[in-house]
KEKE-3310 file (N, C-alpha, C; in steps of 0.2 Angstrom, whole numbers, plus 5000, padded with zeros to 4 digits):
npx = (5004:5002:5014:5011:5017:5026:5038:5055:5067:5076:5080:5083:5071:5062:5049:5048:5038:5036:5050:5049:5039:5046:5056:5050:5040:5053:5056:5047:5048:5059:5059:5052:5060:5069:5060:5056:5051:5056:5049:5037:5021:5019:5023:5019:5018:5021:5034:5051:5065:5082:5093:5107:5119:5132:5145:5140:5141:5134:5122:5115:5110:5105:5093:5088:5088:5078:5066:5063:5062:5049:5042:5042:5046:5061:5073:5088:5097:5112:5120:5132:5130:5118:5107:5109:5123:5125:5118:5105:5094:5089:5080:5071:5076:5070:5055:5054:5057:5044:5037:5038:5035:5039:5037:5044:5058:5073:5087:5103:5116:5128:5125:5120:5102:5098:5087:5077:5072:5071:5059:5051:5046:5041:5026:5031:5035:5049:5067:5079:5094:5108:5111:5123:5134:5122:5110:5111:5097:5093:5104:5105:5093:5093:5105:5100:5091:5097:5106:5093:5090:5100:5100:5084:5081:5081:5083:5091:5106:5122:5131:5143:5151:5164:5178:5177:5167:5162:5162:5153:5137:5129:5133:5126:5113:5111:5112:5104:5091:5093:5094:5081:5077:5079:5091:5111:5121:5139:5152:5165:5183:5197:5200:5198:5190:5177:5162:5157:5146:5136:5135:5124:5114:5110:5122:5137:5151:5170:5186:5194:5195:5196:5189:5176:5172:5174:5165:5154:5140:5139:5150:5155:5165:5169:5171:5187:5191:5204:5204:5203:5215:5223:5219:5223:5216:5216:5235:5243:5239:5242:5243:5233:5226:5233:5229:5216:5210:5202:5205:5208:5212:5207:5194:5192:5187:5176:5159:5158:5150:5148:5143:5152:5150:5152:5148:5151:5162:5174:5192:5202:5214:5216:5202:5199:5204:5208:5206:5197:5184:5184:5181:5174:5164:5160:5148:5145:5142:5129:5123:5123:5114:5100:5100:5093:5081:5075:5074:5066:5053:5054:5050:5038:5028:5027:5021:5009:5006:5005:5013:5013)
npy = (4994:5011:5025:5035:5049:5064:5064:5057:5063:5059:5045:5048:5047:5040:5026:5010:5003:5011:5007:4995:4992:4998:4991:4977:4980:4981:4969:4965:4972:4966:4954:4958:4965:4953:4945:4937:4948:4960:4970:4983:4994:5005:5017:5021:5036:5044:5058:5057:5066:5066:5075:5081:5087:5085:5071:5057:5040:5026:5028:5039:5031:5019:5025:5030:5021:5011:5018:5019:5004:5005:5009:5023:5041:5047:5060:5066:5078:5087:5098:5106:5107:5113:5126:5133:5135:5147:5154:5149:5148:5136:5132:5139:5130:5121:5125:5125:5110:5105:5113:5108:5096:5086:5074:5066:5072:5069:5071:5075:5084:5096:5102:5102:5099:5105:5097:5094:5107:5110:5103:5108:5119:5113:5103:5092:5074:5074:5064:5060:5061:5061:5073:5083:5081:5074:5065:5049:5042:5032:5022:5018:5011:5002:4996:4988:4982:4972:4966:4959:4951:4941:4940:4938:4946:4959:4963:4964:4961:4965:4979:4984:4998:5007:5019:5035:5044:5056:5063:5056:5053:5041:5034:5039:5039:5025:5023:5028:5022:5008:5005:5011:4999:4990:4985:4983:4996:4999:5012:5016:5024:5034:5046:5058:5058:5053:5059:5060:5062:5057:5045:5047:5044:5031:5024:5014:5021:5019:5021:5008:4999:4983:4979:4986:4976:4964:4952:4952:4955:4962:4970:4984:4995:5011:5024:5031:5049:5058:5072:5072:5069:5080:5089:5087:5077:5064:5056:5049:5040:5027:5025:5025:5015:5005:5005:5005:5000:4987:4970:4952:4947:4956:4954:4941:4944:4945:4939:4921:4920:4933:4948:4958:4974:4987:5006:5011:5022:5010:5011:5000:4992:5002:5007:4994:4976:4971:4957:4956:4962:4956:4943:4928:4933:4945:4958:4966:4966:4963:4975:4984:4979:4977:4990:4995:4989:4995:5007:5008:5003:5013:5025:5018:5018:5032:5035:5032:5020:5000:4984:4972)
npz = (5000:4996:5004:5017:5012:5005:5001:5002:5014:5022:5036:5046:5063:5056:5056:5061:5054:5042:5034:5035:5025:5015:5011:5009:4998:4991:4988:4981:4969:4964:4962:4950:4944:4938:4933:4915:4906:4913:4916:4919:4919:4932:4933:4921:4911:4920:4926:4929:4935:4939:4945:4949:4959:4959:4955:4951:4949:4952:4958:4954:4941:4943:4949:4938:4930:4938:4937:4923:4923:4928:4918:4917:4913:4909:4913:4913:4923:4925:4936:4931:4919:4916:4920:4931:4932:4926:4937:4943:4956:4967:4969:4962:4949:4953:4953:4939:4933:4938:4930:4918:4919:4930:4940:4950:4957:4959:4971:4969:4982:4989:4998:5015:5019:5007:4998:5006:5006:4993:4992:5000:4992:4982:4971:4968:4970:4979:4981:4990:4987:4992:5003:5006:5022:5027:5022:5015:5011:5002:5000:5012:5014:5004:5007:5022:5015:5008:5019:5025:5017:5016:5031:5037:5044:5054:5066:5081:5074:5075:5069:5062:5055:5048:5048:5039:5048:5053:5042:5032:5024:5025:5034:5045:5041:5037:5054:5059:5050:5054:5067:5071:5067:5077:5075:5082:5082:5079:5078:5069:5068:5068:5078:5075:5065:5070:5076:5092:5099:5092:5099:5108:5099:5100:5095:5099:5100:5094:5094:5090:5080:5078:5090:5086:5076:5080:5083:5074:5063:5050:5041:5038:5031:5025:5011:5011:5009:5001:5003:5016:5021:5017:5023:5037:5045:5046:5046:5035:5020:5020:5033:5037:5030:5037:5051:5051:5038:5033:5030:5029:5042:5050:5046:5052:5066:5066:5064:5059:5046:5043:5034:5021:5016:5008:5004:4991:4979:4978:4986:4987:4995:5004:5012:5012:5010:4995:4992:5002:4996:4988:4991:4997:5007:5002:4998:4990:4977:4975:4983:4974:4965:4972:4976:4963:4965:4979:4976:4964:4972:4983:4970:4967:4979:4984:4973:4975:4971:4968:4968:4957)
capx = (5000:5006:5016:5007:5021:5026:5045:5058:5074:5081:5079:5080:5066:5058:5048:5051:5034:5037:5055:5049:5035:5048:5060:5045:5039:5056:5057:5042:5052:5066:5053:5051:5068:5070:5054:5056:5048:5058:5045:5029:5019:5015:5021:5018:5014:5026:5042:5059:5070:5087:5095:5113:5125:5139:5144:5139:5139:5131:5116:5110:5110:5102:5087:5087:5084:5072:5062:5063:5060:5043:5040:5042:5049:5066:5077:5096:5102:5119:5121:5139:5129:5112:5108:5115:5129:5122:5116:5100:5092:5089:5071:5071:5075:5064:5049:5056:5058:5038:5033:5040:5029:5041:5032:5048:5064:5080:5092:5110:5116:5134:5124:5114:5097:5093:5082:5070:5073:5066:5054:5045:5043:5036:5023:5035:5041:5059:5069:5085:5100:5113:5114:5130:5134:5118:5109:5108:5093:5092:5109:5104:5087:5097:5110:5097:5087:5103:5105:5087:5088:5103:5098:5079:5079:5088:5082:5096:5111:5125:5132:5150:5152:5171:5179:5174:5161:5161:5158:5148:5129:5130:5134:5119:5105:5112:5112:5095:5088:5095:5093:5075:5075:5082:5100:5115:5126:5146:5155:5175:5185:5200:5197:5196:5183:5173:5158:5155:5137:5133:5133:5114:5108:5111:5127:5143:5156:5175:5193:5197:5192:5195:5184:5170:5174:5172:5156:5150:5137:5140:5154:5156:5169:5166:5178:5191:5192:5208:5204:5205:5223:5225:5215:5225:5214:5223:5242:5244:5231:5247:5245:5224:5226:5238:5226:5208:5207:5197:5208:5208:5215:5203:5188:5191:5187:5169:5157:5161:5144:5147:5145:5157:5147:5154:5144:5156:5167:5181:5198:5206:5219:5214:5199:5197:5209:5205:5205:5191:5180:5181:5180:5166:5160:5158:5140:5145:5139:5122:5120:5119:5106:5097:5100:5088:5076:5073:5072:5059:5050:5051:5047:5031:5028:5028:5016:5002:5005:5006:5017:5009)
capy = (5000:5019:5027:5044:5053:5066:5065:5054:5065:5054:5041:5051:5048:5035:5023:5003:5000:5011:5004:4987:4994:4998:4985:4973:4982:4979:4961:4963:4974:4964:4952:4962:4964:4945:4941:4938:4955:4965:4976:4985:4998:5005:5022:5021:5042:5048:5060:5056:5069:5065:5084:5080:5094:5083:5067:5050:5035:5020:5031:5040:5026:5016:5029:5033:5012:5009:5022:5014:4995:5006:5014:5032:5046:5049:5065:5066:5085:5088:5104:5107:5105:5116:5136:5133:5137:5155:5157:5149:5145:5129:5133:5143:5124:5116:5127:5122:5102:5105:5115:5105:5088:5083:5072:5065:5075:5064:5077:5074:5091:5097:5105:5098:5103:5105:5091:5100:5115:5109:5099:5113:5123:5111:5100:5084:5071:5073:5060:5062:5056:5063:5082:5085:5078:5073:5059:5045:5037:5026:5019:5015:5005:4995:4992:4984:4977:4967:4962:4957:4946:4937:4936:4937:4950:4965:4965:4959:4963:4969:4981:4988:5004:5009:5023:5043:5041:5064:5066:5052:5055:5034:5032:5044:5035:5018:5023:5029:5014:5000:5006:5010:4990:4985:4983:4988:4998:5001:5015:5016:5026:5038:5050:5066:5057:5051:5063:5056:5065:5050:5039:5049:5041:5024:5019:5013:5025:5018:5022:5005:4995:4976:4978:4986:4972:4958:4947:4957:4950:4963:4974:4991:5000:5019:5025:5036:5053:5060:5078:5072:5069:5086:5094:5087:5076:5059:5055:5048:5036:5023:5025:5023:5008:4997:5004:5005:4996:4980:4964:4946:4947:4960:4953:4936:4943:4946:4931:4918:4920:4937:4949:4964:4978:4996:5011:5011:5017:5005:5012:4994:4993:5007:5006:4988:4976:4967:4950:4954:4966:4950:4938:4927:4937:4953:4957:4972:4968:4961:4980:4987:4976:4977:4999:4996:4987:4999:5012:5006:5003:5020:5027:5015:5017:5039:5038:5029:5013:4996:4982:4968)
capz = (5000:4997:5010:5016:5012:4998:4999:5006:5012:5027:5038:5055:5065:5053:5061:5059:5048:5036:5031:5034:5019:5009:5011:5006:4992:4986:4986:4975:4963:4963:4956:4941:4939:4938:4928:4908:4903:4916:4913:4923:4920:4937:4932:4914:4910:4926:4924:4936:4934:4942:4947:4952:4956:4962:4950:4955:4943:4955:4961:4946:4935:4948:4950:4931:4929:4942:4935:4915:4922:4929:4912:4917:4905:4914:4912:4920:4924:4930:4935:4927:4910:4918:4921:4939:4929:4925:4944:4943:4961:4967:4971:4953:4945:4952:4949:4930:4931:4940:4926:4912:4920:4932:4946:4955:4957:4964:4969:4974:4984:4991:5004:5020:5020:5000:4998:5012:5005:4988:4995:5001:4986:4974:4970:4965:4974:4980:4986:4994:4983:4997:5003:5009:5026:5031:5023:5011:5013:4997:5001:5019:5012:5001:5013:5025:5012:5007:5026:5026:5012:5019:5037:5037:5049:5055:5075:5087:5070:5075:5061:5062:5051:5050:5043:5039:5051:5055:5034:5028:5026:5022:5040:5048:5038:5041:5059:5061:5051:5057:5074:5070:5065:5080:5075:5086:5076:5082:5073:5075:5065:5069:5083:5071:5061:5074:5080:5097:5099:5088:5104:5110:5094:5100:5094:5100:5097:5096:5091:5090:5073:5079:5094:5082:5071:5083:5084:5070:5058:5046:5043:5033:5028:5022:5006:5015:5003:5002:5004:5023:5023:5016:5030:5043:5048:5046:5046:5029:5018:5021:5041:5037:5030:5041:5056:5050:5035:5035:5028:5030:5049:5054:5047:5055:5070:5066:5065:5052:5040:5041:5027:5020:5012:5005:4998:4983:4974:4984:4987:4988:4998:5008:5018:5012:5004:4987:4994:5005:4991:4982:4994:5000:5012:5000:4993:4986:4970:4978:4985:4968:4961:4976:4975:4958:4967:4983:4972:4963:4977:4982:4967:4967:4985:4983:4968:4978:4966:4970:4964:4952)
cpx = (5004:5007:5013:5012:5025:5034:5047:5064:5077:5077:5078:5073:5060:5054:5050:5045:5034:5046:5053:5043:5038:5055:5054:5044:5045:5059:5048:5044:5055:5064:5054:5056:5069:5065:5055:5057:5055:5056:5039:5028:5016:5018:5021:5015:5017:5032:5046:5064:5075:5092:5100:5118:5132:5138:5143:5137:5130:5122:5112:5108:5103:5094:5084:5085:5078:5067:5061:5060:5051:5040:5040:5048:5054:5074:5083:5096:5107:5121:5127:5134:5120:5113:5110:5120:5130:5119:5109:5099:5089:5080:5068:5071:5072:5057:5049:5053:5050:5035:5033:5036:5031:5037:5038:5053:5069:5085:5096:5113:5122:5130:5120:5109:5093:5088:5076:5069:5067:5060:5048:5042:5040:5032:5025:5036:5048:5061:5077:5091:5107:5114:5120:5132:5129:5115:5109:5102:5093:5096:5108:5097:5092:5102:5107:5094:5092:5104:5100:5087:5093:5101:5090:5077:5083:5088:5088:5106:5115:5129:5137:5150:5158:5173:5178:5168:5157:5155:5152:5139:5125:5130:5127:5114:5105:5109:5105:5092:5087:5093:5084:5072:5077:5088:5103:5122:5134:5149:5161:5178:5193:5197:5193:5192:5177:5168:5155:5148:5133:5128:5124:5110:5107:5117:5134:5147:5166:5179:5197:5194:5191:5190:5178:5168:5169:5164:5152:5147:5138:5145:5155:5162:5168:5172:5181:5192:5200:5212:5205:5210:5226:5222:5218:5221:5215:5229:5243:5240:5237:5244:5236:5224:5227:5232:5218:5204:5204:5201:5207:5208:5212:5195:5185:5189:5178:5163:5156:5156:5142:5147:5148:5151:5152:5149:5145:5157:5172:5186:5202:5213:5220:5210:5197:5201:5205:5203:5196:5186:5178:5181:5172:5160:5155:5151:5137:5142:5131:5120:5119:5113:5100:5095:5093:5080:5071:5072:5065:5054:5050:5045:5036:5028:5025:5021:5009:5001:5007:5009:5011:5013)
cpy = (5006:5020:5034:5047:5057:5063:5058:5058:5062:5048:5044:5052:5046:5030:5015:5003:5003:5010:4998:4987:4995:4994:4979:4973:4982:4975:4959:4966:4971:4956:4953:4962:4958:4942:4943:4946:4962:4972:4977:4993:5003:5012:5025:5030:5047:5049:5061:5061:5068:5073:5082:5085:5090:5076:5061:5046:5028:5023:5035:5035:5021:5020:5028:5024:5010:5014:5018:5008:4999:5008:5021:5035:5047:5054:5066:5074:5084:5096:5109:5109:5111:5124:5135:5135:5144:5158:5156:5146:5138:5126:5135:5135:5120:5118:5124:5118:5104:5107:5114:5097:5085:5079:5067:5069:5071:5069:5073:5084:5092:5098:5102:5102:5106:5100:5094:5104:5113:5106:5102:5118:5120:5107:5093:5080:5074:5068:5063:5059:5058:5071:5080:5079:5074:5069:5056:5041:5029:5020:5013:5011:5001:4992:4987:4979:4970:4962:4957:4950:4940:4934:4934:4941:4955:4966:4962:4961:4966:4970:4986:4992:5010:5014:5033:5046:5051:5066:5061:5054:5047:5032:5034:5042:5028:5019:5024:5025:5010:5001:5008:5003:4988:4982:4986:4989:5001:5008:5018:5020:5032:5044:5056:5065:5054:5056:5059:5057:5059:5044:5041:5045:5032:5021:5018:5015:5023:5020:5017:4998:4988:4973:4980:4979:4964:4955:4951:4952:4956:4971:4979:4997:5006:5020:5032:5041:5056:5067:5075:5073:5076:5092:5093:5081:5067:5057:5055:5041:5029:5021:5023:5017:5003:4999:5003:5002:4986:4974:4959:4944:4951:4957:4945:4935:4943:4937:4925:4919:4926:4941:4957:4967:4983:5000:5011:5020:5015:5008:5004:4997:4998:5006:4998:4983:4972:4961:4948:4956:4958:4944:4934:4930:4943:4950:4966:4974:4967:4969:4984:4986:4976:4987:4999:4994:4992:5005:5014:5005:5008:5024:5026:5018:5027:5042:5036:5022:5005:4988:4973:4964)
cpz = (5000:5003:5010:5018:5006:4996:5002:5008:5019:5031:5046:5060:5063:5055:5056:5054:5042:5032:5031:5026:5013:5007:5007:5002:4987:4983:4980:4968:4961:4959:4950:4937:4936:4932:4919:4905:4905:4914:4918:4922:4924:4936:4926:4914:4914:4925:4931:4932:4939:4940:4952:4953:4960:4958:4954:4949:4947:4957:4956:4944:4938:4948:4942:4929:4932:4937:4928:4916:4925:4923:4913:4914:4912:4909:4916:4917:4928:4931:4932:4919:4912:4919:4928:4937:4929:4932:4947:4949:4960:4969:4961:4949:4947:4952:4941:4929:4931:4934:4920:4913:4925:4938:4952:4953:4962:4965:4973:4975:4986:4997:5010:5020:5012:4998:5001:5006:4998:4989:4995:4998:4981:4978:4972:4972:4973:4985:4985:4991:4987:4996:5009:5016:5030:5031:5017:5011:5009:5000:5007:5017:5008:5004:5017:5022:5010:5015:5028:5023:5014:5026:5038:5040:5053:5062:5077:5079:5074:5070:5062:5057:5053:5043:5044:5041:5050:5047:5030:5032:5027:5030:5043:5045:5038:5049:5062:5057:5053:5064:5076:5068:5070:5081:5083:5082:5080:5076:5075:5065:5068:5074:5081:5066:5064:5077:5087:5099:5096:5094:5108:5104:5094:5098:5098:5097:5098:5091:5089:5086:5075:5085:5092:5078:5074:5083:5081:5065:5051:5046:5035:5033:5024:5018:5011:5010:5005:5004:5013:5025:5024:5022:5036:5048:5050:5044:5037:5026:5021:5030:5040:5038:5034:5049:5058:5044:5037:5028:5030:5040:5052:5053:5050:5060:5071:5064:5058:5046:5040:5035:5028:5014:5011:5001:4990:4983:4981:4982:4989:4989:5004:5015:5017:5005:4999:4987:4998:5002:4988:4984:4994:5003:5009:4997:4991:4979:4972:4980:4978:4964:4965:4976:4970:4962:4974:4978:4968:4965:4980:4978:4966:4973:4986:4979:4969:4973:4972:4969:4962:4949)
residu = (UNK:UNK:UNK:UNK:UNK:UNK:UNK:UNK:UNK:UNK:UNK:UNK:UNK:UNK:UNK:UNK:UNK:UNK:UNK:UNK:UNK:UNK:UNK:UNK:UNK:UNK:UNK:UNK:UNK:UNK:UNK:UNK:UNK:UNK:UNK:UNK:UNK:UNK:UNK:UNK:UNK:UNK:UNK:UNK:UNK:UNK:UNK:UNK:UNK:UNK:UNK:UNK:UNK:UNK:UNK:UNK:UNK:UNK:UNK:UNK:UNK:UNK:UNK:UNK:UNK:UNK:UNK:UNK:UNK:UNK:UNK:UNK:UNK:UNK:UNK:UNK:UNK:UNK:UNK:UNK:UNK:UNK:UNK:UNK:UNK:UNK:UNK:UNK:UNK:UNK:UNK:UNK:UNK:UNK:UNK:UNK:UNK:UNK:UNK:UNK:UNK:UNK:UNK:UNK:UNK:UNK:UNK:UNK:UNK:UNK:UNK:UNK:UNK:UNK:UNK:UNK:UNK:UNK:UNK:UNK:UNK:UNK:UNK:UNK:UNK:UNK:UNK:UNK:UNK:UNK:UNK:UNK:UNK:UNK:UNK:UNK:UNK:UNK:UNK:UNK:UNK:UNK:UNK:UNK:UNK:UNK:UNK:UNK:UNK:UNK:UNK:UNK:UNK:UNK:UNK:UNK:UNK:UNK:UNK:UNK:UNK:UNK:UNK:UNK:UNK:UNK:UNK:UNK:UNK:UNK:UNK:UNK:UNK:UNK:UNK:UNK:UNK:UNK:UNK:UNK:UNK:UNK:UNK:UNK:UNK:UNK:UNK:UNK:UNK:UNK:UNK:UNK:UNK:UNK:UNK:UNK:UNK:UNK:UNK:UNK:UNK:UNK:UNK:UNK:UNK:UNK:UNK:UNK:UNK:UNK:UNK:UNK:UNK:UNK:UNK:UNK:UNK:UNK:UNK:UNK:UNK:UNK:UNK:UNK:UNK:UNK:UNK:UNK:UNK:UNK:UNK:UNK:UNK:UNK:UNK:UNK:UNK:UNK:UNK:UNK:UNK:UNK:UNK:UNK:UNK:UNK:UNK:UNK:UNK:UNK:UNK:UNK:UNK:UNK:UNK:UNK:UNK:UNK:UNK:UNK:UNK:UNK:UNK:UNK:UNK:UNK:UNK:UNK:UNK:UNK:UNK:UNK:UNK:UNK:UNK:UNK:UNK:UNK:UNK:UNK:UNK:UNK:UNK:UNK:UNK:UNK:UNK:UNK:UNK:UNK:UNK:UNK:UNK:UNK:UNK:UNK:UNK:UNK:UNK:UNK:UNK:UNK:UNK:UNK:UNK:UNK:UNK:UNK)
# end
């Protein structure tokens, strides 16, 4: 059944039935995706604009597909290539896409807080394709939905998320998901990437990766960016690695039918060696096909549609 809600822009303060709604609805999508046809009309006549001012391959493409296996007319704008370029507001463009037909708007933002902001000026849906620091929601649905499908159930999980804990938006919509599913989520990273304020939202906050690691059922690695080095805010990516990456030796401490996710893109060797990316454990490629499927279930789930 439709979620009574226009948007999606986080998961903070989400409650458990409507994630367990649209975790569900995308185990009916992922149906579709699967079935001969890989085809449904459920929004046959409905326009998705995806409005990215910052690049991403895995999460447009991903939206811009979901939408197609629904049948909806779909538009990519990248700001680099749009009148953003010329000074156009960000309220200004979305009056436009609205009054060109659009009926969902996917925005990815530098800023925290755009998504809202759009939100409240138009008509469309907006869903949340990461502002700045704040959140991802999609990411964090298809990440548990992947959990789900593996374990059956996300209550009682414990869910290690290591790494650039301060700047990721990937970490903070995981955290308020899962924790609204009953998870219990550990988050370890370098001291100057670590907000500790985190621990009020329920998580275990540590400096010390092999004790996050430990009797973990699923263990996450965040891509380290390299602008951090340059800010001073860790030693060198060399010194990341040998203390914070997730190898063979470190992931052995977690529980044997554990699994190895990442956001993407991977830094191999960095925050995660090759060995483990591509090990048994990983199901990194499982998160991307599973990304189409939430998606879709959004998208369906926003329009007041329902899956056939």
């Amino acid at each position: 059944m439709p979620i009574k809600r226009k948007d999606l822009l986080g998961l903070r303060g989400a409650d458990a039935g409507l994630i367990a709604e649209i975790l569900s609805t995308a185990a009916d999508m992922k149906r579709i995706m699967h079935a001969p046809e890989r085809k449904s009309n459920l929004l046959s006549g409905k326009s998705v604009v995806t409005l990215f001012y910052e690049n991403s391959t895995r999460t447009r493409t991903s939206f811009e597909t979901a939408a197609k296996l629904l049948s909806a007319m779909t538009t990519g704008i990248a700001a680099s290539s749009s009148s953003v370029q010329k000074g156009e507001s960000l309220i200004d463009t979305g009056h436009t896409l609205e009054r060109i037909g659009a009926d969902y708007i996917v925005i990815r933002h530098p800023v925290s807080g755009a998504a809202k902001l759009l939100a409240e000026h138009v008509k469309a849906s907006v869903i949340n394709a990461g502002d700045g620091t704040n959140e991802h929601p999609t990411q964090a649905l298809l990440d548990m939905y992947t959990m789900k499908e593996r374990f059956g159930d996300l209550k009682g999980l414990r869910v290690a998320i290591v790494g650039d804990i301060l700047h990721s938006r990937v970490a903070r919509s995981n955290l308020w998901g899962l924790t609204a599913m009953g998870a219990h989520v550990t988050l370890a990273g370098p001291g100057t990437l670590l907000p500790v304020e985190l621990e009020q939202a329920g998580a275990k906050v540590t400096t010390d990766v092999r004790s996050a690691v430990r009797d973990a059922d699923v263990v996450m690695p965040l891509r380290i960016q390299k602008e951090r080095q340059q800010a001073g805010l860790i030693p060198s990516i060399r010194e990341y690695a040998k203390f914070y990456g997730i190898d063979g030796g470190v992931l052995a401490l977690a529980k044997p039918n554990a699994l190895v996710m990442h956001p993407g893109p991977i830094n191999r060797g960095v925050e995660i060696a090759g060995s483990v990316a591509d090990g048994p454990a990983s199901v990194i490629n499982d998160q991307v096909e599973n990304g189409v499927a939430v998606r879709m279930a959004l998208l369906t789930l926003l329009s007041g549609g329902s899956a056939q």
